[in-house]
C-alpha positions as CSV (number, residue, x, y, z in Angstrom):
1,X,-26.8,38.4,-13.9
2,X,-26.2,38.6,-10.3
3,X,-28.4,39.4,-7.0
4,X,-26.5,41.7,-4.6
5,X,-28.0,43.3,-1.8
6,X,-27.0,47.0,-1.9
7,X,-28.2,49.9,-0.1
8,X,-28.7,53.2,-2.3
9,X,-28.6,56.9,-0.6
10,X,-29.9,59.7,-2.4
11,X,-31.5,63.4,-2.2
12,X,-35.2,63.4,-2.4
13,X,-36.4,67.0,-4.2
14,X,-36.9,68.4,-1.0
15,X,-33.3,68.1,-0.1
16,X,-34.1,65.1,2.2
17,X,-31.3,62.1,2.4
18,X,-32.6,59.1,2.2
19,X,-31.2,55.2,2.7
20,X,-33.7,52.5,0.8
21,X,-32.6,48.7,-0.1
22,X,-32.1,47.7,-3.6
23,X,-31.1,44.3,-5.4
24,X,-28.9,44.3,-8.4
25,X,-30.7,42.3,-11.2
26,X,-27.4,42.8,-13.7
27,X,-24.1,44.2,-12.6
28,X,-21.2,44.9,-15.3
29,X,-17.7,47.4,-15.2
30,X,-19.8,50.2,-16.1
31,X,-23.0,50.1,-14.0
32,X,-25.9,47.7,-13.5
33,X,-29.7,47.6,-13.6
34,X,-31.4,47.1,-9.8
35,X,-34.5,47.0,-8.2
36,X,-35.9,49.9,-5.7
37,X,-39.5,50.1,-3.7
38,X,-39.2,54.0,-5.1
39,X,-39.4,55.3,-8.4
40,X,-36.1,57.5,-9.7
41,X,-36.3,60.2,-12.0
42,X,-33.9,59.3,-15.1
43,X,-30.8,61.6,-14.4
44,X,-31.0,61.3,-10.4
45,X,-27.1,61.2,-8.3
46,X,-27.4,58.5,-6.4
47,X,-24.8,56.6,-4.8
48,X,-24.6,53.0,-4.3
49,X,-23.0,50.9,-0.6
50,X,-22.3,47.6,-1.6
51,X,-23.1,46.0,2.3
52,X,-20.3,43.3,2.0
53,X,-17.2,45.5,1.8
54,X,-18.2,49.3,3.1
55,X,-17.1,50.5,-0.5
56,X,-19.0,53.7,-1.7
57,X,-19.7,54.7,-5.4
58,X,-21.6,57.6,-6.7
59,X,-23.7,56.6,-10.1
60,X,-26.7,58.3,-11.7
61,X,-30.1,57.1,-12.9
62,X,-30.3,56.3,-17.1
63,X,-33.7,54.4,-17.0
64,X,-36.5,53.3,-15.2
65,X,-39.2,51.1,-15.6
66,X,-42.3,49.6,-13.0
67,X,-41.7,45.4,-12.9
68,X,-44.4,43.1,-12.4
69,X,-43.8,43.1,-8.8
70,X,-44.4,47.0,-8.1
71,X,-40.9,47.7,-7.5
72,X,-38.5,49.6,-10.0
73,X,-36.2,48.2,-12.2
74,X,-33.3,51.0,-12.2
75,X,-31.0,51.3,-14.9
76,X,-27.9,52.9,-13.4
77,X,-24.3,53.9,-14.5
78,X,-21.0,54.3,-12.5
79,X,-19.8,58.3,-13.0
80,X,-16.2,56.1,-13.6
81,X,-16.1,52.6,-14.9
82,X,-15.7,50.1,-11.3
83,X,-15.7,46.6,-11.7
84,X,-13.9,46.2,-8.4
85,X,-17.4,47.5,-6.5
86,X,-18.5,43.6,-7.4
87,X,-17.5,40.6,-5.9
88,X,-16.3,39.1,-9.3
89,X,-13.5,38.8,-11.8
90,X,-14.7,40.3,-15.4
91,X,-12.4,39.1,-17.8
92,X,-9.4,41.4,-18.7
93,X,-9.7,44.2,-21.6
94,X,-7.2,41.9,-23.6
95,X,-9.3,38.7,-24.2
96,X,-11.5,38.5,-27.8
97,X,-13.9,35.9,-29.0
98,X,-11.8,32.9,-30.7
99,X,-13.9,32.0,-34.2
100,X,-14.4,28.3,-33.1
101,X,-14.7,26.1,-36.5
């Protein structure tokens, strides 16, 4: 789990670009789940600016759901895996669970 402030950029059906705010709630190599004030149809380009470093990444809408709040909790994947959009280390593809006894 990890909150980053993100801004997401999108087509609206009537061809209209549009900038809105979102929070990641969960981020991983793959994608992430985030909130949004707007609700996203399931499929929907969107592309994701990660304020901190500039970096640009173009993703696509796999679930939504209404949270308590009002907002929109997005489920979203990367079109190509990129852990280095976040500001953390995942650990290489190497590592496995040790069996601890």
């Amino acid at each position: 789990m990890l909150q980053i402030r993100l801004l997401l950029e999108t087509r609206l059906e009537d061809a209209t670009l549009v900038l809105m705010d979102a929070f990641t709630l969960v981020v991983n190599a793959h994608g992430g789940l985030l909130e949004v004030s707007h609700k996203l149809p399931r499929g929907q380009k969107i592309w994701l600016i990660n304020t901190g470093t500039g970096a640009k990444v173009p993703c696509h809408v796999v679930g939504v759901r209404k949270s308590q709040d009002g907002a929109f909790a997005v489920a979203f994947e990367f079109e190509n895996p990129s852990p280095d959009f976040w500001p953390i280390g995942f650990p290489p593809n190497d590592w496995h669970l040790v069996d601890a006894k």
